[in-house]
Every structure is written in structure tokens, then in C-alpha cells.
LONUMAR-351912 format. One record per residue (C-alpha): z negated, y negated, x negated; residue in three letters. Coordinates in Angstrom, 3 decimals. Layout:
BEGIN
(r (Z,Y,X),'ALA')
...
! end
This chain:
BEGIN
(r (-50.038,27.408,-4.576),'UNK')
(r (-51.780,30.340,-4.143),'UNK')
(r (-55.664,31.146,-4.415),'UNK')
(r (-57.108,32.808,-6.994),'UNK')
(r (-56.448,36.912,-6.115),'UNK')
(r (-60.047,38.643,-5.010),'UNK')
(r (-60.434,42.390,-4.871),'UNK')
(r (-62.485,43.197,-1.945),'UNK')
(r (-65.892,43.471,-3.885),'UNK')
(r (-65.498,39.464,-4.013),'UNK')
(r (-64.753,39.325,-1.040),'UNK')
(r (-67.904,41.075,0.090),'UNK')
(r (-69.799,39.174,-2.492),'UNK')
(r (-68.397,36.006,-1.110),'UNK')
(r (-69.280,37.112,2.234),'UNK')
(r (-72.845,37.691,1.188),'UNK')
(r (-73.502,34.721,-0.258),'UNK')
(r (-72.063,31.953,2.506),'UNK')
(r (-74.489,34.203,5.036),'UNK')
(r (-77.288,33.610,2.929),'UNK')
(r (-76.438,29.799,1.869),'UNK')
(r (-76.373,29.162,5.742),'UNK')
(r (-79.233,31.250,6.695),'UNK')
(r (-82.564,29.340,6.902),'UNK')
(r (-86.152,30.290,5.760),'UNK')
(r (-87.673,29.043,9.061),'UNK')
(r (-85.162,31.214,11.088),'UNK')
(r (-85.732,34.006,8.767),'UNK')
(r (-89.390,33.508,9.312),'UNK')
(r (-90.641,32.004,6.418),'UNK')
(r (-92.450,29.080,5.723),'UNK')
(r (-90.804,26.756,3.421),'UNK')
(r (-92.912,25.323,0.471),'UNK')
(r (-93.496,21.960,-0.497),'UNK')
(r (-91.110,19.753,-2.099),'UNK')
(r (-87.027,19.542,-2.069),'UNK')
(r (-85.060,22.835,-2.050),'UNK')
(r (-82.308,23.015,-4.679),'UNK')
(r (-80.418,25.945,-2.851),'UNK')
(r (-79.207,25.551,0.745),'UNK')
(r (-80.773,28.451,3.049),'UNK')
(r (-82.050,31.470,1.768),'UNK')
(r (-82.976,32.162,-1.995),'UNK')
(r (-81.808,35.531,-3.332),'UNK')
(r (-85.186,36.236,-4.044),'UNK')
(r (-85.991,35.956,-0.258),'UNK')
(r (-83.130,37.889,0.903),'UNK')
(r (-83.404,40.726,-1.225),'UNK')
(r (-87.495,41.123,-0.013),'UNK')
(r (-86.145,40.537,3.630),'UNK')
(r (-83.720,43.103,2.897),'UNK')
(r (-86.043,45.475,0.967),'UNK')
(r (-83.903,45.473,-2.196),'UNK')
(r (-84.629,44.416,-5.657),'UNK')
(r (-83.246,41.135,-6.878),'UNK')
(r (-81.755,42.514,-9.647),'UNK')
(r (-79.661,44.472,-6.954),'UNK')
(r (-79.039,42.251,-4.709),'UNK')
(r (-77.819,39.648,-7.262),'UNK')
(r (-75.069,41.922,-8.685),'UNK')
(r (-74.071,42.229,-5.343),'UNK')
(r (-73.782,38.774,-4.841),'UNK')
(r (-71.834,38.772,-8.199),'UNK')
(r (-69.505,41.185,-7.250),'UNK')
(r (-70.887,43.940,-10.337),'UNK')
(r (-71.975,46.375,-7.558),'UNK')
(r (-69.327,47.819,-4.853),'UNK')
(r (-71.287,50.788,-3.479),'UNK')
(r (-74.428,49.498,-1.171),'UNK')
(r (-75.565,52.197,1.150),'UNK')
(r (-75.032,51.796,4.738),'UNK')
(r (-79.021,51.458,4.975),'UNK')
(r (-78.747,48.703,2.456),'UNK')
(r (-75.815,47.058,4.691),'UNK')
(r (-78.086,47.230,8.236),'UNK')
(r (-81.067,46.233,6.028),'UNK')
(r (-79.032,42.885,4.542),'UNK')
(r (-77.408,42.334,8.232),'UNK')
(r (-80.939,41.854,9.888),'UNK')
(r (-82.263,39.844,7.095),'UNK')
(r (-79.249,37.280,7.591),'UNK')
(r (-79.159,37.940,11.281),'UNK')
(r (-75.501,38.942,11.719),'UNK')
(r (-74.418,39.904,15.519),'UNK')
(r (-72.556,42.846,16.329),'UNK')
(r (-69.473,41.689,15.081),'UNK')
(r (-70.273,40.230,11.909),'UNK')
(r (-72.283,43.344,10.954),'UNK')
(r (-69.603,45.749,11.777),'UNK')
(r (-66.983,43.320,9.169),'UNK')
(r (-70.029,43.676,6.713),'UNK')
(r (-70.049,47.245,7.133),'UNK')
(r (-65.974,47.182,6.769),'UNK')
(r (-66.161,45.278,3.440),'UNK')
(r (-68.608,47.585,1.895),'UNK')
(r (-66.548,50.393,2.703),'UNK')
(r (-63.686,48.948,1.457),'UNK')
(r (-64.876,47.922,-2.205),'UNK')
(r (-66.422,51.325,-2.929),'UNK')
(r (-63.060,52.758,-2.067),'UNK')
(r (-60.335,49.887,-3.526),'UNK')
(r (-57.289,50.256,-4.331),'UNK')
(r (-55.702,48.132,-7.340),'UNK')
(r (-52.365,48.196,-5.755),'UNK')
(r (-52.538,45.465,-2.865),'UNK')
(r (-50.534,46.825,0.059),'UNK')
(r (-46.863,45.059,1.026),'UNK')
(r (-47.239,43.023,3.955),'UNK')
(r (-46.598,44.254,7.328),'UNK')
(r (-42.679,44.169,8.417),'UNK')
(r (-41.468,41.384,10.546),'UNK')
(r (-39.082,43.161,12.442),'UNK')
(r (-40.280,43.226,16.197),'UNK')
(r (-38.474,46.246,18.448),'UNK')
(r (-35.905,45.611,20.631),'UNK')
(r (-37.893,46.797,24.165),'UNK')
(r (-40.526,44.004,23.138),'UNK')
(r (-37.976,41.246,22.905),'UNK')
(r (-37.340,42.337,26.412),'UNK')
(r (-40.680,42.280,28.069),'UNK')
(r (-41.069,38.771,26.347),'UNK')
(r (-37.847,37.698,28.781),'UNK')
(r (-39.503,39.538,31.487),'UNK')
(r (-42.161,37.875,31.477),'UNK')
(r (-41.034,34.441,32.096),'UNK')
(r (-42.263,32.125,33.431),'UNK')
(r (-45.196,32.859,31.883),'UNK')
(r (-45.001,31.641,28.050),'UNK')
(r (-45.875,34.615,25.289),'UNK')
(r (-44.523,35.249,22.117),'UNK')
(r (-45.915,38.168,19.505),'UNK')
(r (-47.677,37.149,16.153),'UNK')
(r (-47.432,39.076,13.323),'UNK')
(r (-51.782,39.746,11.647),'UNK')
(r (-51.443,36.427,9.288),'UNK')
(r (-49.994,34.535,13.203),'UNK')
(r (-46.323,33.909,11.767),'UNK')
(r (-44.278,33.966,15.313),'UNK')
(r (-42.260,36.584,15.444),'UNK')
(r (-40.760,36.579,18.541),'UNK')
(r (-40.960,34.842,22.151),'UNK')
(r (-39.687,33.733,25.170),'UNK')
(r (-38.662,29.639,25.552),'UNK')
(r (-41.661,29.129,27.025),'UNK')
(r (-43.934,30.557,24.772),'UNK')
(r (-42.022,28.719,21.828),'UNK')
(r (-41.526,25.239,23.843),'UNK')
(r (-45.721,25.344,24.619),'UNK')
(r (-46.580,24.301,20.977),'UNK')
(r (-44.485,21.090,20.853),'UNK')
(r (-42.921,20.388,18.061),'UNK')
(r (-43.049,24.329,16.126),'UNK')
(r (-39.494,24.525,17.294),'UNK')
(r (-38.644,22.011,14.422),'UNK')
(r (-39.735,24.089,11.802),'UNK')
(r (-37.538,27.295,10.253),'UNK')
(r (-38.034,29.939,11.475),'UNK')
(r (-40.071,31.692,8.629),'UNK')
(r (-42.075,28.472,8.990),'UNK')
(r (-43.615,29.333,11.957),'UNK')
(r (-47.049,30.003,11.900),'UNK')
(r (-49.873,29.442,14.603),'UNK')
(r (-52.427,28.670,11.843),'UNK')
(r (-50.201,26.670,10.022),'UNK')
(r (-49.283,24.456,12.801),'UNK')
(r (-52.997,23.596,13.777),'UNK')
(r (-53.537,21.715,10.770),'UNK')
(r (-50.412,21.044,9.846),'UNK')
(r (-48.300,19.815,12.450),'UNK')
(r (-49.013,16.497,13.740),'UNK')
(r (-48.775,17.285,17.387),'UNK')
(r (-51.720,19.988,17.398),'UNK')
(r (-54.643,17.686,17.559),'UNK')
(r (-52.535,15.522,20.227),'UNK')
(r (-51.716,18.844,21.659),'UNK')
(r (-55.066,19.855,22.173),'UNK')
(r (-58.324,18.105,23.290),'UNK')
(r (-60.354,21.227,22.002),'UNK')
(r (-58.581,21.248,18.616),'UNK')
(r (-61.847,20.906,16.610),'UNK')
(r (-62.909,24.023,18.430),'UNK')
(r (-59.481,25.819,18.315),'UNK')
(r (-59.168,25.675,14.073),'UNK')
(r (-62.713,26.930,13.905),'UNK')
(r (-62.141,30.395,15.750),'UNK')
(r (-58.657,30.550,14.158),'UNK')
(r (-59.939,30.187,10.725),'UNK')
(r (-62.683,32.867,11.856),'UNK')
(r (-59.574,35.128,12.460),'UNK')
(r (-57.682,34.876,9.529),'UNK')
(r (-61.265,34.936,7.194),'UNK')
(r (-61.577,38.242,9.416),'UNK')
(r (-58.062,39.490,8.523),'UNK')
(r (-57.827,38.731,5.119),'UNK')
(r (-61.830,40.232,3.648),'UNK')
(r (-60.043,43.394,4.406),'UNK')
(r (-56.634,42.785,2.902),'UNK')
(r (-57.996,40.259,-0.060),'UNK')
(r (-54.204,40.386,-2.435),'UNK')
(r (-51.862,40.894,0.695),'UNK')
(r (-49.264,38.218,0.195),'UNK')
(r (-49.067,37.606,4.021),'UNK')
(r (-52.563,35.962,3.986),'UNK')
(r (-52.581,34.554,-0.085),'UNK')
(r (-49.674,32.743,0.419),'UNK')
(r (-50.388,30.954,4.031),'UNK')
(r (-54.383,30.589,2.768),'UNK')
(r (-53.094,28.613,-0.420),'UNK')
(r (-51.076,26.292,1.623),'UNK')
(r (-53.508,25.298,3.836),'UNK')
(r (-56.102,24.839,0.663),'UNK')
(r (-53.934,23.255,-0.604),'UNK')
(r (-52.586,20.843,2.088),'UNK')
(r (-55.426,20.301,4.548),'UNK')
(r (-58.925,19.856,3.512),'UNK')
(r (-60.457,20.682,7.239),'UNK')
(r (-59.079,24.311,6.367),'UNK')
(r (-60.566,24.476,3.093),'UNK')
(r (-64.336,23.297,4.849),'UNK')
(r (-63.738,25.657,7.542),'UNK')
(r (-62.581,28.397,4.816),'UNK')
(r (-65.835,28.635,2.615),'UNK')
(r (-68.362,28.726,5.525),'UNK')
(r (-66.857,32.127,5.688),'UNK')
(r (-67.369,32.800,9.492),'UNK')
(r (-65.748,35.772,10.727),'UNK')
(r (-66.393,35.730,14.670),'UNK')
(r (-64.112,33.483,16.790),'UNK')
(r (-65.356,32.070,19.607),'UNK')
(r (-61.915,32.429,21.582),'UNK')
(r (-61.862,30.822,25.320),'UNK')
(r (-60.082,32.719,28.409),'UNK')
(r (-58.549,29.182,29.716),'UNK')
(r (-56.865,26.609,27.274),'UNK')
(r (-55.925,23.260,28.179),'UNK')
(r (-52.542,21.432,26.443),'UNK')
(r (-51.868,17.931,25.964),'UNK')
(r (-47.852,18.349,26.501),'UNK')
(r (-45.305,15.748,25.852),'UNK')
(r (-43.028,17.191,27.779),'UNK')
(r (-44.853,18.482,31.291),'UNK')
(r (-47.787,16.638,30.710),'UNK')
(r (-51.574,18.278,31.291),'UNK')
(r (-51.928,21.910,31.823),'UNK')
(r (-54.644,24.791,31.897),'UNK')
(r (-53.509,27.806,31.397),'UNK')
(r (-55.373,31.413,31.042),'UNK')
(r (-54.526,33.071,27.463),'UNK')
(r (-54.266,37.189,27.557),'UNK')
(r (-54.111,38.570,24.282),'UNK')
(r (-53.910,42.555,22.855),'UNK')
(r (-52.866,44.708,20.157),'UNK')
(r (-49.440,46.159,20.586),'UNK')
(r (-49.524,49.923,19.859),'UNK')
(r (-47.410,51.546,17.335),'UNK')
(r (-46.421,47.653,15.507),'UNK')
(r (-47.553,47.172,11.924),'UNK')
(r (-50.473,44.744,13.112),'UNK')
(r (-48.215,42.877,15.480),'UNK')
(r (-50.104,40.943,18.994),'UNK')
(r (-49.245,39.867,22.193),'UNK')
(r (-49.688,36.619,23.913),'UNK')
(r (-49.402,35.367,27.011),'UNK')
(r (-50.795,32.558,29.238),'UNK')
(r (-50.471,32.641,32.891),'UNK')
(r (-51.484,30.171,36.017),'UNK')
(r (-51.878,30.833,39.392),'UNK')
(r (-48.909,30.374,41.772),'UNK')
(r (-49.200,27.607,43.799),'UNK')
(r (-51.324,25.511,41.600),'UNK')
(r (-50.044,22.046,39.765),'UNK')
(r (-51.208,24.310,36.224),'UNK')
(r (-48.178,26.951,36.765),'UNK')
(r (-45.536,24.423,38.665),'UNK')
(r (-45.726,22.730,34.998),'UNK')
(r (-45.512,26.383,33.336),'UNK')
(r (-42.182,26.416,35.523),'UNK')
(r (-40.857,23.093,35.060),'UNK')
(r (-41.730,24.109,31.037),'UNK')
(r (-39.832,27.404,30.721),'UNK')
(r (-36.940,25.221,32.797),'UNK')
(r (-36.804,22.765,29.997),'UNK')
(r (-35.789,24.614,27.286),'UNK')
(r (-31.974,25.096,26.594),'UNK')
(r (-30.068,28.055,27.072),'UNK')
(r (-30.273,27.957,23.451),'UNK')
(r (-31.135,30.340,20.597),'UNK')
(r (-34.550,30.241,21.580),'UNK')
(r (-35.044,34.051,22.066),'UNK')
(r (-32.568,35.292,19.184),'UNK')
(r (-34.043,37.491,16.736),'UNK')
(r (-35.934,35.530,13.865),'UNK')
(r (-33.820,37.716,11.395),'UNK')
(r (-30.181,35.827,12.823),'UNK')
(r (-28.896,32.234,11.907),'UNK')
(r (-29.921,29.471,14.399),'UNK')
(r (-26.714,28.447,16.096),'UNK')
(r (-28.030,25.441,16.932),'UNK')
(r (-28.896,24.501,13.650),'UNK')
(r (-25.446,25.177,12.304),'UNK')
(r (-23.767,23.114,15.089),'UNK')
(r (-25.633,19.985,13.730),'UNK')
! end
């Protein structure tokens, strides 16, 4: 099932108003009156004085009715809710976007990862990596970097998806002891990704699913954080070579359609990267590194 489709002036409406719900009076300053507040955090009322802005204004841009605030109105809202650097700069990306939107929602990406990257994922060995497309489907990767998340393997190929598989999959919380941790910053990623691309199928489709199918996305999904708070070291839980810490390197690939690179890497020498080793050795000389786009010959010997 997929959501309901949002241009991006809901999307910075929505943005607007899960800052303000989780903003509070006493860390914007005020005092709060006597007596039970009926709205969690801020009021509009208090936000658009805090902001400088009539609340007339400020309500139709919490409504979604006006696309266009100034980028003194944008600096003026980030202080009141007390955005960091990052948050203000996706605020300042949404505005931009609704007062120039496009009805047409772009295709997705392509899948296709080039030939010279399949390489340098072999090359890389034993060191697991793979390359995820901007919505994390796996597009490519060495056995390693397939055989670290236990269990994704199992799924079809088209299937496989990073945020899908960390509430999904019922190895990822055994998989990891930070999961609770993990989901947050990966949610923060994709609610990142997709304010700017509201209609793309790539992030509508996998978004639905996970509304649909795990209700710790959906309370992760509407506190609308957009920062990650992504850790150099990761530990894993593995069935198969048992506990390892690993360092995660991560960066855009130049020239790809959105597409990343990961890799995690131990020290030599260390217990950590003797179970990287013994990891990459236990995968079959399979189809493990085939293109995503041929037939698993595996698969059609069973």
C-alpha cells in the first residue's frame, strides 16, 4: 500500500509542524501558564511571535496554502524551533523546493550499477561493501558485504533493501545490539531523502510497506527527524562468525544516479577482521556477486 502522495509544500508543512509539536515552551524560553496544555510543544501562536511572523502566515504554512517563505522567514522559523545546521539547511531545501515544484514527480533513479564498480567491490575483499541505491535497495556487493546482514540473502533480489530489512527481517534486532539506535538514524535518512523527492516511487512504495507492516517505522516516521546520528564503529551479532566490530566508511559515488558506497573494515591482526576473513571465506563460490539484473543460478538449481 502506498501513502497518500504529498507535493513538497506538505512536506514542508509536515516538517514544520512535527518541529513545533516537539519543541517546548520552556526550551523556547517561555513560561508555560497554568493548567493542562491541549497541544504538545509549541502553539502556533508562539512560534509565529518567536519567529516574527503573523499567525495567519504562519498557519497557512503549516497548512500547506503558502509555498514561498523568504529565506529570512526560513532562518527566522529555524531559530525559533532551534534546528542545527543540518536540519536548517533541509528546511531551507524544502522551501526552495515548493516555491519551485514540479507536478510531474521524477522516475526513480536507474538500478544499473557500472561494470568498473562491480570490480572494486571484488577488490575490496575481505573487507565487506556493497553500493545502495538513495531509497538503500542493494544494488550490488561483494559476498561479504551481502553475507554481513544474515539472512538478506534469502530475499529476491529486488527485495533487498537495508531499511527494509531493519524492521522487517527477523534477524536485524538479533543482528544488532544497537538496533533501537540503528532504525532511528536510518529512518532520519530516508525522511531526509524523500522531503525532497515527496511522489518518487523509489521512496512511496518502500515508505508504504513499512507503514504498513511495522508500526516502530510508522512512530519513528511522523517525528519527522531528518539528522542521523550515524556511528564510525558498528558491532554485529552474527550467526555465522559470531561477535564483531567493524568500522563503516561510507560516500557518494560520483557520476551514479544517487548511488553510495559502503564498506566496513578491521584492523589486521585483530580477532574483529580474522572474523571479517573467516566471513568473506564462508560464502560460496556462488552467484553472490552476479549482476542483480541476471537469474540466480542457485535459485534455479533448487
Amino acid at each position: 500500500m502506498a501513502p497518500e502522495q504529498h507535493t513538497v509544500g506538505d512536506e514542508l508543512a509536515r516538517f514544520l509542524r512535527a518541529r513545533r509539536t516537539q519543541t517546548s515552551p520552556e526550551s523556547a524560553g517561555l513560561t508555560a501558564g497554568p493548567g493542562v496544555r491541549r497541544t504538545p510543544g509549541l502553539r502556533r501562536e508562539e512560534l509565529a511571535t518567536l519567529a516574527g511572523v503573523s499567525i495567519d502566515y504562519y498557519t497557512r504554512l503549516e497548512r500547506g496554502k503558502e509555498t514561498r517563505p523568504s529565506p529570512g522567514v526560513v532562518d527566522a522559523l529555524a531559530r525559533a524551533l532551534q534546528l542545527d545546521d543540518d536540519e536548517h539547511d533541509h528546511l531551507r531545501e524544502l522551501a526552495a523546493r515548493a516555491a519551485r515544484y514540479a507536478p510531474e514527480p521524477p522516475p526513480p533513479p536507474s538500478r544499473t550499477v557500472r561494470p568498473h564498480l562491480k570490480l572494486l567491490l571484488d577488490t575490496m575483499r575481505p573487507s565487506p561493501a556493497y553500493i545502495l541505491s538513495r531509497s538503500m535497495d542493494v544494488l550490488a556487493w561483494n559476498p561479504g558485504g551481502l553475507a554481513l546482514y544474515a539472512g538478506l540473502s534469502d530475499w529476491p533480489v529486488m527485495q533487498r533493501n537495508l531499511a527494509r530489512y531493519l524492521f522487517l527481517h527477523p534477524t536485524a534486532r538479533e543482528l544488532f545490539p544497537d538496533w533501537a539506535n540503528l532504525v532511528r538514524s536510518c529512518v532520519a535518512r530516508l525522511r531526509a531523502e524523500a522531503g525532497t523527492n515527496p511522489d518518487a516511487p523509489d521512496f512511496t512504495n518502500l515508505v508504504g510497506e513499512l507503514l504498513l507492516k511495522s508500526p516502530d517505522f510508522a512512530k519513528l516516521w511522523e517525528r519527522y527527524e531528518v539528522v542521523g546520528r550515524k556511528k564510525v564503529k558498528k558491532t554485529f551479532h552474527h550467526p555465522t562468525v559470531g561477535v564483531l566490530t567493524l568500522s563503516g566508511h561510507s560516500m557518494h559515488l560520483d557520476g551514479t544516479p544517487g548511488q553510495r558506497l559502503s564498506a566496513y573494515t578491521a584492523e589486521p591482526g585483530t580477532p574483529d577482521h580474522d572474523a571479517m576473513v573467516v566471513l568473506d571465506m564462508s560464502v560460496e563460490p556462488t552467484d553472490l556477486t552476479r549482476p542483480p539484473s541476471e537469474p540466480s543460478a542457485r535459485r534455479e538449481m533448487r
